[in-house]
C-alpha positions as CSV (number, residue, x, y, z in Angstrom):
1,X,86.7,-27.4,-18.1
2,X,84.6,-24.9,-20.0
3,X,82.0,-22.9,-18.2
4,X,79.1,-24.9,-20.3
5,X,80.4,-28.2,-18.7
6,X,80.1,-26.7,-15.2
7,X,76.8,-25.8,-16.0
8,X,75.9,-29.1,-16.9
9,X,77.4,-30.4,-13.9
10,X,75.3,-28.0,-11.4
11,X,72.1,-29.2,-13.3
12,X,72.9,-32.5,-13.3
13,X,73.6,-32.3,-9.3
14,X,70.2,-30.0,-9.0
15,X,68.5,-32.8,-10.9
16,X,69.5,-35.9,-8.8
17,X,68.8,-33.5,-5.4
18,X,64.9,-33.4,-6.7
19,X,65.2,-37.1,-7.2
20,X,66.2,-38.0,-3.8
21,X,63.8,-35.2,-2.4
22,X,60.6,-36.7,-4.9
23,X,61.5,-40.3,-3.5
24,X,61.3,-39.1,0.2
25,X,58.3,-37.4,-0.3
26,X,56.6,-40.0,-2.0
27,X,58.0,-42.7,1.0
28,X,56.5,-39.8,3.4
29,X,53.2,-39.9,1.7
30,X,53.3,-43.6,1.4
31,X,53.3,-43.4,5.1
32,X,50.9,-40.9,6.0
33,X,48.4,-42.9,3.6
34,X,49.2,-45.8,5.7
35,X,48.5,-44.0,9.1
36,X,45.2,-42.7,7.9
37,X,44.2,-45.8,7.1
38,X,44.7,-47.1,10.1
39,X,43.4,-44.1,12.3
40,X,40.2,-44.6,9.3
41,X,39.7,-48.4,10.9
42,X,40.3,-46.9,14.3
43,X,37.7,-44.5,14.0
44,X,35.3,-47.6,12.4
45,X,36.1,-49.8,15.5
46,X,34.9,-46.3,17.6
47,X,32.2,-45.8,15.6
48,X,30.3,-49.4,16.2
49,X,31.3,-49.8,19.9
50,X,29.5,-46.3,20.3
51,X,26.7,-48.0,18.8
52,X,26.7,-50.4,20.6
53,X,26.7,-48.2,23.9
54,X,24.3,-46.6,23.0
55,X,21.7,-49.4,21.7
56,X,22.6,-50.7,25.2
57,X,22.1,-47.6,27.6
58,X,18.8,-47.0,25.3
59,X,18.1,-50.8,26.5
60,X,18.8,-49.9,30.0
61,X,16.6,-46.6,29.3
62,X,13.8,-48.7,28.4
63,X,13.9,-51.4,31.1
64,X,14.0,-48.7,33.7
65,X,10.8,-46.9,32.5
66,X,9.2,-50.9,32.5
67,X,10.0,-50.8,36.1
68,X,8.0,-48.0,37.2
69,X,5.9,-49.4,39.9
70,X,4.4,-45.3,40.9
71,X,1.6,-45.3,38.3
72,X,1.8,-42.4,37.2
73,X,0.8,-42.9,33.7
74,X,1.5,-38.9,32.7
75,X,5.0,-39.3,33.5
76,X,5.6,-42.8,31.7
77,X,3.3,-41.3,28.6
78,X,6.2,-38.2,28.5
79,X,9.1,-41.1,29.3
80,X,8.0,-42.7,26.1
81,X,6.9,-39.9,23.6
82,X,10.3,-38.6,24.5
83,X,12.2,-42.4,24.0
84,X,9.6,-41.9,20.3
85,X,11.5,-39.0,19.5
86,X,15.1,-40.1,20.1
87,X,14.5,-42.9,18.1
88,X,13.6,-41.0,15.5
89,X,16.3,-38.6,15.3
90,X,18.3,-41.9,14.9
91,X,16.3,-43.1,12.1
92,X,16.9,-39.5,10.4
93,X,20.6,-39.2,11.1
94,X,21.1,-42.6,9.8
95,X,18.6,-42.3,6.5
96,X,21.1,-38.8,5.6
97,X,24.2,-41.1,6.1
């Protein structure tokens, strides 16, 4: 064999190498896109049941201030104004999503 034949060997060996490596890496990425979406619908699932805690302890929040038998109208007045402002921060951070 002439030396431009072994040449053409080596590239043709250094060409089907980047094949194999390009198809593993696109089977690796293939996988990682799969694994995001699922951690993505994870994260969604999180995301509502948090919500939902949170609507519920607010709930709880709210029945508990109802149940103040002490009368002390100063303190329910602050309990509220401050219930007021939580719920606005809510409205804001959901109005920038």
């Amino acid at each position: 064999m002439t030396n431009g034949s072994i040449d053409i060997n080596e590239f043709v060996v250094r060409i089907r190498s980047l094949i194999r490596y390009t198809e593993k890496l696109k089977a690796s990425n293939a996988e990682l896109s799969n694994a995001i979406s699922v951690k993505d619908d994870e994260i969604e699932q999180l995301k509502a049941k948090l919500s939902e805690q949170e609507e519920k302890y607010n709930a709880l929040l709210t029945a508990r201030m109802l149940d103040i038998t002490d009368g002390n109208i100063e303190t329910v007045r602050k309990q509220v104004n401050n219930l007021i402002r939580n719920v606005n921060q809510c409205i804001t951070l959901l109005s920038d999503k």
